[in-house]
Structure formats: structure tokens, C-alpha cells
VEXDREN-2710 file (C-alpha; in Angstrom, 1 decimal):
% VEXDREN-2710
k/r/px/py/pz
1/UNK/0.0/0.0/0.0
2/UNK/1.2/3.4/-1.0
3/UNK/1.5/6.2/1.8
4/UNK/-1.1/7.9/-1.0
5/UNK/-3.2/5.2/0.1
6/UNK/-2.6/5.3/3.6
7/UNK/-3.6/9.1/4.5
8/UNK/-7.1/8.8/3.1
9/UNK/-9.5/11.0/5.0
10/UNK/-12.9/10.4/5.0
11/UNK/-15.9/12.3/6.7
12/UNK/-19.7/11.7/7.8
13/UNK/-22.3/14.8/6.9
14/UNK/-24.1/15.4/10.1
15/UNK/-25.4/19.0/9.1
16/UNK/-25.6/20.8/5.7
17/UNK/-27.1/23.8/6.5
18/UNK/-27.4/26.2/3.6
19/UNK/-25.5/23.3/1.3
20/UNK/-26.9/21.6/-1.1
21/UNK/-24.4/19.2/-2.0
22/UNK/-24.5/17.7/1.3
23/UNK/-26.3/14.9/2.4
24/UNK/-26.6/13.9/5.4
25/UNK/-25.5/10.5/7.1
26/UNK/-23.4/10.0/4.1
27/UNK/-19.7/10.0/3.6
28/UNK/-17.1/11.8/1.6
29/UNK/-14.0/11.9/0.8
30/UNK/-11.7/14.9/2.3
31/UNK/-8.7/16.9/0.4
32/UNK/-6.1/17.3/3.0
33/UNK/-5.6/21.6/3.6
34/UNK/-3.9/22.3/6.3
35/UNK/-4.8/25.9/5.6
36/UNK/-8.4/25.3/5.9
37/UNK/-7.9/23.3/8.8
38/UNK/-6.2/26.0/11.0
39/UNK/-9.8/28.3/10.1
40/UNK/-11.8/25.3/10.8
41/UNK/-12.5/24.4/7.5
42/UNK/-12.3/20.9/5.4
43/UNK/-11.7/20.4/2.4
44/UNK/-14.6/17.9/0.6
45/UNK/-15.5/16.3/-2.4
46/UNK/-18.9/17.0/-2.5
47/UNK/-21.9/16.0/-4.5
48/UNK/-21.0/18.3/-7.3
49/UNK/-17.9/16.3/-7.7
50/UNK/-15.4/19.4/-7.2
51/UNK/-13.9/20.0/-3.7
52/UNK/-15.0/22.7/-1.7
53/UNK/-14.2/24.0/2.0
54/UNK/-17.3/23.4/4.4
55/UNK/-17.1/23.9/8.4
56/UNK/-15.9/21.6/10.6
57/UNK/-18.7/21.2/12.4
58/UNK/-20.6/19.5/9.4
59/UNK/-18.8/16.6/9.8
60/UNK/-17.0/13.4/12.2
61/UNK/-14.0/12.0/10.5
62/UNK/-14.4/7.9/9.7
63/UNK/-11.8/5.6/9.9
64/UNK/-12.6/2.8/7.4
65/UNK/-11.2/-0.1/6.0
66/UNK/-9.2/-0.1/3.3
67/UNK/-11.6/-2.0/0.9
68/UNK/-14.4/0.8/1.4
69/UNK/-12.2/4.0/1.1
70/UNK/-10.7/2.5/-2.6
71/UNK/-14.8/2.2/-3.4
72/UNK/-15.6/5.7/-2.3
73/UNK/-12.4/7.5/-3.8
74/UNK/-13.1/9.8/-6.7
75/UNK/-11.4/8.8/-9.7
76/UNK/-9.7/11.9/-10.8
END
């Protein structure tokens, strides 16, 4: 397994106010930015496809085996 591989970050929605594409209860990948993080931001592929920052707060970082996060990677 690459290191690529190995930092994976993945999030659950538990809020999307005002965000469209956001669903709740379901889980996306996120774009490591350390930026963003240190204004309490991530950085998420959302359901648009494109990454954009959302708060924080929006979400609960997953661990998951390796088997689901290669199934919800977006192929870019």
C-alpha cells in the first residue's frame, strides 16, 4: 500500500445547512488543507464532484477499512 493510500481522509455529513451538496448520514471523501484546517474548515469532495471547503462542524472524521475507502475514492 502506498502512503497515497494510507492518509485517506474520510468524513460523515451530520449538518448541511445552507449546502446543497451535502447529504446527510453519508460519507465523503476529504482533500487534505492544512490551511483550511487552522480556520476550521475541510476540504470535501462534495456531490457536485469538485472540492470545496465546508465547516468543521458539518462533519466526524471515519476511519474505514481499506476495501471501502478505494470504493468511495473519486477517480480523478
Amino acid at each position: 500500500m502506498t502512503m497515497e493510500k494510507k492518509k485517506q481522509k474520510f468524513a460523515l455529513c451530520v449538518r448541511n445547512e445552507d449546502c446543497e451538496d451535502l447529504e446527510p448520514h453519508k460519507v465523503y471523501q476529504v482533500i487534505p488543507d492544512a490551511r483550511a484546517a487552522k480556520d476550521g474548515y475541510l476540504r470535501i469532495v462534495d456531490e457536485s464532484g469538485e472540492d470545496y471547503l465546508y465547516p468543521e462542524s458539518y462533519f466526524v472524521l471515519v476511519r474505514l477499512p481499506r476495501k471501502a475507502q478505494e470504493a468511495l475514492l473519486v477517480v480523478g
